[in-house]
C-alpha positions, -999 to +999 in steps of 0.1 A: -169-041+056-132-049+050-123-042+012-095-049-019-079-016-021-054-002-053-027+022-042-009+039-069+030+055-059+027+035-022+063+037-016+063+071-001+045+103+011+007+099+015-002+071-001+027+046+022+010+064+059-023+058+041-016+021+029-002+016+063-035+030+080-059+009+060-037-026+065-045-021+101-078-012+098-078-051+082-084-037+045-064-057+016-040-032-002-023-038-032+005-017-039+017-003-068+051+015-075+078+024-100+100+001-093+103-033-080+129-029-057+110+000-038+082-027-034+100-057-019+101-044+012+065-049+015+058-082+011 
């Protein structure tokens, strides 16, 4: 069951290898970060 996930601080550490890991598994991650610049390079 693919689902809508939240990530909170995705630009680094454990939550970018864990947002990278469910985008494969065909998941729908939203990211969110402190900045907008760290972000863009995720679209």
């Amino acid at each position: 069951m693919k689902k809508t996930i939240l990530i909170t601080g995705a630009t680094d550490g454990i939550s970018l290898e864990t947002t990278k890991m469910l985008r494969t598994q065909g998941h729908t991650v939203l990211l969110h970060g402190r900045t907008s610049k760290s972000l863009i390079m995720y679209k």
